[in-house]
C-alpha positions as CSV (number, residue, x, y, z in Angstrom):
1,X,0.0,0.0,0.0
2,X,1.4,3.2,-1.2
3,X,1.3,5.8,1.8
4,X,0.0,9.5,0.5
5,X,2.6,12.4,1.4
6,X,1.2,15.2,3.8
7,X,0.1,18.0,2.0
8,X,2.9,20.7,1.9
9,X,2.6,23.7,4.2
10,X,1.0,27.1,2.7
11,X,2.1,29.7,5.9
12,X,5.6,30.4,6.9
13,X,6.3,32.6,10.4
14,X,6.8,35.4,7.6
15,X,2.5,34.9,6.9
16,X,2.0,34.8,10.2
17,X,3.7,37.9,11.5
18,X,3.0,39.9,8.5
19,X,-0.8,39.5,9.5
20,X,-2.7,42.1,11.2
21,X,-3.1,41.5,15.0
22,X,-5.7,43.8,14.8
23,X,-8.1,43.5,12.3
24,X,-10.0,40.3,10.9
25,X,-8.9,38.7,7.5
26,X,-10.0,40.9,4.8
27,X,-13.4,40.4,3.6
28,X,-12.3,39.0,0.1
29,X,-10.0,36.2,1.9
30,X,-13.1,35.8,4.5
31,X,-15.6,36.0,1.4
32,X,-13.3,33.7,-0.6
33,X,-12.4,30.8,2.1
34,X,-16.6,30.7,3.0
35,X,-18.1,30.5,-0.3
36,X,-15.6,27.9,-1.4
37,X,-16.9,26.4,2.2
38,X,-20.2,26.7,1.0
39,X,-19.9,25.4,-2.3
40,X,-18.0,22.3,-1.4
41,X,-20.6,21.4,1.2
42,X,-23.0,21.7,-1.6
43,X,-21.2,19.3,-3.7
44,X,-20.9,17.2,-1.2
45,X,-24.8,17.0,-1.0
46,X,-25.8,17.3,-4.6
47,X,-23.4,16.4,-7.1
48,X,-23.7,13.2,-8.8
49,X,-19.6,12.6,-7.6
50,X,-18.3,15.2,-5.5
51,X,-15.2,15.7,-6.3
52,X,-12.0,15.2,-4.0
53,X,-11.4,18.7,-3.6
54,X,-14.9,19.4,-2.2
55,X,-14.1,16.8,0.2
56,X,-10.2,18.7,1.3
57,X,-12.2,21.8,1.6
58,X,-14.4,20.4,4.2
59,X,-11.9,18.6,6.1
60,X,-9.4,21.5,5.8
61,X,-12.6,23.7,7.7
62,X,-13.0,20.8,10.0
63,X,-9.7,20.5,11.0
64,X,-9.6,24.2,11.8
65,X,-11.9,24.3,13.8
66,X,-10.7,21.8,16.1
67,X,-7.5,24.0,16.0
68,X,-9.4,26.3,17.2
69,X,-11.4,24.5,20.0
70,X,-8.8,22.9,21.4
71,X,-5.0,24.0,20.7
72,X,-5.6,27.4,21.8
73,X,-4.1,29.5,24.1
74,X,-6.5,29.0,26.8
75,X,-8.1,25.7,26.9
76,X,-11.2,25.4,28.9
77,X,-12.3,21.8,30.1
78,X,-15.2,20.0,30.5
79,X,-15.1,19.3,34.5
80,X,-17.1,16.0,33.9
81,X,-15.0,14.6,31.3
82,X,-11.8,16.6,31.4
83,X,-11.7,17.3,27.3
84,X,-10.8,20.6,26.0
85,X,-14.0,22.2,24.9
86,X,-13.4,25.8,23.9
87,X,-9.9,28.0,23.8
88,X,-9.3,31.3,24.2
89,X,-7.5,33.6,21.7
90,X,-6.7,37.3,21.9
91,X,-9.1,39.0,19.8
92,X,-8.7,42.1,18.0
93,X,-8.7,44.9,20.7
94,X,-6.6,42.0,22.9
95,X,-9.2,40.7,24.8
96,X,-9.9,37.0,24.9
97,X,-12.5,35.6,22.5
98,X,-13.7,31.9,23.7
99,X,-13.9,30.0,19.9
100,X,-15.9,26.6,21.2
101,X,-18.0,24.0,19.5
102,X,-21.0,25.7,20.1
103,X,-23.3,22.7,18.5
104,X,-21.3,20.0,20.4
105,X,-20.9,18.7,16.6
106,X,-17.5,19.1,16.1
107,X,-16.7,15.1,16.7
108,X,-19.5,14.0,14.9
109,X,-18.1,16.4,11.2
110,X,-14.8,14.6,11.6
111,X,-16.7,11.2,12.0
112,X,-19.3,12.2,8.8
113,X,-16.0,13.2,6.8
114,X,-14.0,10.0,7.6
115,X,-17.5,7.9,6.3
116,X,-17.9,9.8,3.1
117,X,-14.3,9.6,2.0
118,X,-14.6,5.5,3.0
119,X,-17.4,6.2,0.5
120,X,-15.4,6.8,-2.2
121,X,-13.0,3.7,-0.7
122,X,-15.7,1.3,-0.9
123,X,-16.5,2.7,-4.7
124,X,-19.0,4.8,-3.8
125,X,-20.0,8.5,-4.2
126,X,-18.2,10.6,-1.5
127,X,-21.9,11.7,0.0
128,X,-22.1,13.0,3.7
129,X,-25.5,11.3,5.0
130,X,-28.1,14.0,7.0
131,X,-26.6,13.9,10.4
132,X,-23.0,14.5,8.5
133,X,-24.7,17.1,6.5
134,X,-26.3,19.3,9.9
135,X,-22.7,18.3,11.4
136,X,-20.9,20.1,9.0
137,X,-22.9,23.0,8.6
138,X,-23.0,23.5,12.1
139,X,-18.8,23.3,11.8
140,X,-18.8,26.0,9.0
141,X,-21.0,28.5,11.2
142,X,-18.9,28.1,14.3
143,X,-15.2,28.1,12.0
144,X,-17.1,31.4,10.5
145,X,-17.9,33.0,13.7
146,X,-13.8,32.8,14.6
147,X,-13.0,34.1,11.4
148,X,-15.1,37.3,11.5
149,X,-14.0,37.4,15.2
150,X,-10.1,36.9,15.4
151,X,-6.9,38.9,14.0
152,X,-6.2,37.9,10.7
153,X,-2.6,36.9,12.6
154,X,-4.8,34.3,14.6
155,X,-6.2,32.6,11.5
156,X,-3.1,32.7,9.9
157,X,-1.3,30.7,13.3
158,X,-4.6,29.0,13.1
159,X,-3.9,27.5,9.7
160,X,0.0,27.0,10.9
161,X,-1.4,25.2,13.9
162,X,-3.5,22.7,11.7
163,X,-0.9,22.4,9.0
164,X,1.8,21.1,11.8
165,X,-1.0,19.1,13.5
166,X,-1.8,17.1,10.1
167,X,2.2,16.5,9.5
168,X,2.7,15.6,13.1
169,X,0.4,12.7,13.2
170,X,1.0,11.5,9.1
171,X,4.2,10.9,10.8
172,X,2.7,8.5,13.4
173,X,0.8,6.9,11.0
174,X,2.0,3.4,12.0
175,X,1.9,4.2,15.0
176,X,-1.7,5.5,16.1
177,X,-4.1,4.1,18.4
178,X,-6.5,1.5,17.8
179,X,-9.6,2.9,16.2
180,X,-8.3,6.3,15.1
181,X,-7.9,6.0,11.6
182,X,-6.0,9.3,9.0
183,X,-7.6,9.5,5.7
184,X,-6.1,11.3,3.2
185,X,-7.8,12.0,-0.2
């Protein structure tokens, strides 16, 4: 079985500290990143074979939003069950923004994007089913919430954040625990 490569990284420290810490994305970036958001997520729904790219889109959105949630620099924990539900980040004026997983979804997008890409596996069309579909959804309004919210220097560590995440555990990939499973399409 031949092993896809990581994707490569798109922000150096340069991107990231050439960002304003002050003002959101500008609204073209913010514009552009949600309406290819939206349109993915209605590919994913309508098309007769969404395409892999609608499907990297998604999971790129997922997977920043759990950057978000729970690599920040303020983790807040569930006292029942210990897991990092929300993080704090400095906002704009510097004061701390909580960015959570307001719909409690978050777990169930990654599991509805790991089932439609098996989809395509199994020779099928990548489709998210109706409890994928209001997971993700409810994912792109909470990632679009942060993104109208945080310095465009956040995002930009945000996406820095993910990008080293996703490398970081291609390179355990023979070495995760049982159950958790990486797909890469």
């Amino acid at each position: 079985m031949t092993r896809k490569r990581p994707p490569k990284l798109h922000y150096s420290l340069m991107h990231e500290l050439l960002a304003s810490d002050t003002q959101p994305m500008p609204a073209h970036n913010r514009r552009h990143q949600l309406t290819r958001m939206a349109d993915a997520l209605a590919e994913m729904m309508t098309a007769p074979k969404p395409s892999n790219t609608a499907w990297r889109v998604i999971s790129d959105a997922v997977n920043l939003l759990e950057t978000l949630v729970q690599h920040g620099e303020a983790p807040v924990k569930d006292p029942a069950t210990g897991k990092v539900v929300a993080s704090h980040w400095r906002g704009c004026d510097g004061s701390p923004i909580e960015v959570a997983d307001t719909s409690g979804l978050l777990a169930d997008a990654i599991a509805a994007m790991a089932k439609a890409g098996q989809r395509m596996f199994d020779g099928h069309p990548m489709r998210l089913d109706g409890p994928g579909i209001a997971a993700v959804r409810a994912v792109l309004e909470d990632y679009q919430t942060a993104l109208e919210a945080l310095p465009a220097r956040t995002m930009v560590r945000c996406h820095r954040m993910t990008e080293k995440r996703i490398r970081e555990i291609f390179g355990r990939i023979d070495h995760l625990p049982d159950g958790v499973h990486v797909m890469a399409i």
